[in-house]
C-alpha positions as CSV (number, residue, x, y, z in Angstrom):
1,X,83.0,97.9,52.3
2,X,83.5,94.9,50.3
3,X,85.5,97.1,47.7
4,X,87.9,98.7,50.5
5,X,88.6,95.0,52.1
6,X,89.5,93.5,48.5
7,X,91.3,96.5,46.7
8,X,92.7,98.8,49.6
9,X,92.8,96.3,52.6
10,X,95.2,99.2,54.4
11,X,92.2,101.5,54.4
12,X,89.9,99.2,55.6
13,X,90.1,100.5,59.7
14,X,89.7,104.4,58.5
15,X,86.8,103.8,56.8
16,X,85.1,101.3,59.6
17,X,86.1,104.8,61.6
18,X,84.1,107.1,59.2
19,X,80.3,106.4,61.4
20,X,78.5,109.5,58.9
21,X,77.5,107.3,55.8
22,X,78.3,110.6,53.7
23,X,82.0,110.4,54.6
24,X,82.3,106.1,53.8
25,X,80.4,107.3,50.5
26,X,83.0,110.1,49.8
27,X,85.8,107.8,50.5
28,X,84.4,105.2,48.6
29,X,84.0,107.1,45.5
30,X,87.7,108.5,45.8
31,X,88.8,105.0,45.9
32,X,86.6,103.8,43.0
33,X,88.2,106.5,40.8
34,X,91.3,105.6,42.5
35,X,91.6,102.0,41.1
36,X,89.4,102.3,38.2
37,X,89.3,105.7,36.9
38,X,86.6,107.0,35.0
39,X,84.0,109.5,35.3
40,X,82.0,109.9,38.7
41,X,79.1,112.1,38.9
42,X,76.1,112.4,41.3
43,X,72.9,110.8,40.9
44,X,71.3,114.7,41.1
45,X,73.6,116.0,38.2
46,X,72.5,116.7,34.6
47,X,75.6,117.3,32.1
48,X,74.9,120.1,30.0
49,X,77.1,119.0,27.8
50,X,78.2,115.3,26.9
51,X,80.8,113.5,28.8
52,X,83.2,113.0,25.5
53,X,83.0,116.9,24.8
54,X,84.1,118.3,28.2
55,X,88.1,118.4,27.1
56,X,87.1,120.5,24.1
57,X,87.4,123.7,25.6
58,X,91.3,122.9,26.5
59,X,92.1,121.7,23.4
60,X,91.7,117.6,24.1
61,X,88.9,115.5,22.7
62,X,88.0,112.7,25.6
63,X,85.5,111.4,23.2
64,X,86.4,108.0,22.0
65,X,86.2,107.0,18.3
66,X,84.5,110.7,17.6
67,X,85.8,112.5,14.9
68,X,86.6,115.9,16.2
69,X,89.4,119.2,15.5
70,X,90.4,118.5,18.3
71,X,93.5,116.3,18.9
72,X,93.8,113.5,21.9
73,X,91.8,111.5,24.3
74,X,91.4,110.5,28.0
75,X,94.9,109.2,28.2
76,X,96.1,112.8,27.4
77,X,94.1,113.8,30.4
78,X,95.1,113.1,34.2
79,X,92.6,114.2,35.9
80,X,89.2,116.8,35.6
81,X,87.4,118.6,38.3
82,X,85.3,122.1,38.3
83,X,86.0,124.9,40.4
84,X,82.7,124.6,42.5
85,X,83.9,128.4,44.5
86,X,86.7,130.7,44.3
87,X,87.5,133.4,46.6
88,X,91.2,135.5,45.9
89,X,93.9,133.5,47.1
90,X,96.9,135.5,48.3
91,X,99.3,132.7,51.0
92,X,101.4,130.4,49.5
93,X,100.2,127.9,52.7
94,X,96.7,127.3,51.1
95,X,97.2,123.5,51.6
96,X,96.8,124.5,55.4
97,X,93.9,126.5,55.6
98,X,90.5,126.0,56.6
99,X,88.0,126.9,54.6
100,X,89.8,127.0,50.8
101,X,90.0,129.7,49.2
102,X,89.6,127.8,46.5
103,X,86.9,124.6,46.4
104,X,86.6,122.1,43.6
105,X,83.3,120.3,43.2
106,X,83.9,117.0,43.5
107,X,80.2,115.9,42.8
108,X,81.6,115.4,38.9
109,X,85.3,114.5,38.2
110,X,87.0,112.2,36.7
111,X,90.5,110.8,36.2
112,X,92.8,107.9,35.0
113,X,93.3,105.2,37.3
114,X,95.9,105.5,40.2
115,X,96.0,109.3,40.2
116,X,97.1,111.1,43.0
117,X,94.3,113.2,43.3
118,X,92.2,110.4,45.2
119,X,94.8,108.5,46.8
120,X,96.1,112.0,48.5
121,X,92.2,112.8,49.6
122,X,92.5,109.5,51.3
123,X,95.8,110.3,53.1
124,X,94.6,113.9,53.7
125,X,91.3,112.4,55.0
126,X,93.5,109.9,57.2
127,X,95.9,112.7,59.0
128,X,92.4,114.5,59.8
129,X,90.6,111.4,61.6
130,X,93.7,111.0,63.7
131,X,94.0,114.3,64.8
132,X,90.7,114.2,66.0
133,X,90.9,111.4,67.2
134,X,94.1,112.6,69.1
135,X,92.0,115.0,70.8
136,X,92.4,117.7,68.1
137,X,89.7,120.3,67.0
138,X,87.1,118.8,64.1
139,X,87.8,121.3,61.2
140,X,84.3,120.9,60.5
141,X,81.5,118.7,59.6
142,X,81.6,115.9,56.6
143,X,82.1,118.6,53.9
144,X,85.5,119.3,55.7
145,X,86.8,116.1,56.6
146,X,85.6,113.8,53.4
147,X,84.0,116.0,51.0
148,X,85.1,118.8,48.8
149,X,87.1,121.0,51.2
150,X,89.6,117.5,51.5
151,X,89.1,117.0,48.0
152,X,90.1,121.2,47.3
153,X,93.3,120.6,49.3
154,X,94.4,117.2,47.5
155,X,94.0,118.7,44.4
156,X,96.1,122.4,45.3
157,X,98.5,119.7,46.9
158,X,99.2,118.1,43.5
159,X,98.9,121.4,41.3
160,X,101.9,122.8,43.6
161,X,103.9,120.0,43.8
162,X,103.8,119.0,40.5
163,X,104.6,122.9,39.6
164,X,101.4,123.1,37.4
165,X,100.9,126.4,38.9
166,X,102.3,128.4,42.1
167,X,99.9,129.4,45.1
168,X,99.1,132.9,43.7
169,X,97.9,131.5,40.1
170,X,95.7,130.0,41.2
171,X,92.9,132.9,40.8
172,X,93.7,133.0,37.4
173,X,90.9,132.6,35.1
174,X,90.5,129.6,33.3
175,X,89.0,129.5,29.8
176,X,85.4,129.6,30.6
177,X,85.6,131.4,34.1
178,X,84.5,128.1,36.4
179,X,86.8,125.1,35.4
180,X,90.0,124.3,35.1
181,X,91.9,121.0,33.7
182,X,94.4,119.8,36.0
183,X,96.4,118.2,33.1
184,X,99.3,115.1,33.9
185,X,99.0,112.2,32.1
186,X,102.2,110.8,33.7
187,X,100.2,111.0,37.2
């Protein structure tokens, strides 16, 4: 709590809301990333493969100091995330529905300060308290409102708006079949 007062004082009342300790955890790591950027993964995760070697397969080195063939670094890269599920996605209103079609993990990700990525889960997380709290219909439990379903949606949000793919790419297959790069250094 003592991070949301000092850094994002505005969100301070939405997460007080948030009573499921899972859902202050989720918003608490968006904002983390948020502010700092880095690398966030969960306590439970093993990397199969090290940190600074996960841009390799698209062609950017994240490894700092490494000497690699590969050309780059983490300022290159906006933001990471894995495609925990995919299901065909044929509407063009996927930021709408409920469940995604389409559901990034966000139990590893990682991104350069200030993206949009987390500040847009926050928002998205935001309009979903106060509908509910407007008498509206819970889409679900935490996993819908603060965990990876929000997370799915802020991260189709900024792949469409930024035209870094249209709604109906989105089942393409990415080099290795189960994550993709969503790539913006300008953020």
């Amino acid at each position: 709590r003592r991070f949301v007062v000092r850094h994002y004082p505005e969100w301070v009342s939405l997460y007080d809301s948030l009573d499921v300790p899972v859902m202050r955890a989720d918003m608490w790591r968006y904002l983390v990333l948020h502010h700092y950027g880095g690398v966030y993964l969960d306590g439970d995760v093993d990397c199969k493969k090290p940190i600074d070697e996960w841009g390799e397969i698209f062609g950017v080195s994240v490894g700092a100091g490494r000497s690699s063939t590969y050309t780059g670094n983490w300022s290159k890269i906006g933001a990471m995330v894995g495609i925990e599920y995919r299901r065909p996605l044929r509407e063009p209103q996927y930021a709408a529905t409920f469940p995604p079609k389409l559901q990034f993990a966000q139990w590893t990700m990682a991104g350069q300060p200030g993206h949009y990525i987390y500040y847009r889960t926050i928002e998205l997380i935001n309009q979903t308290i106060w509908h509910i709290r407007s008498g509206g219909e819970p889409p679900g439990d935490a996993v819908y409102i603060t965990g990876p379903v929000m997370f799915s949606h802020a991260v189709v949000d900024f792949m469409l708006q930024r035209g870094r793919l249209k709604a109906e790419q989105i089942s393409v297959n990415p080099p290795n079949n189960h994550d993709i790069l969503v790539n913006d250094p300008t953020l």
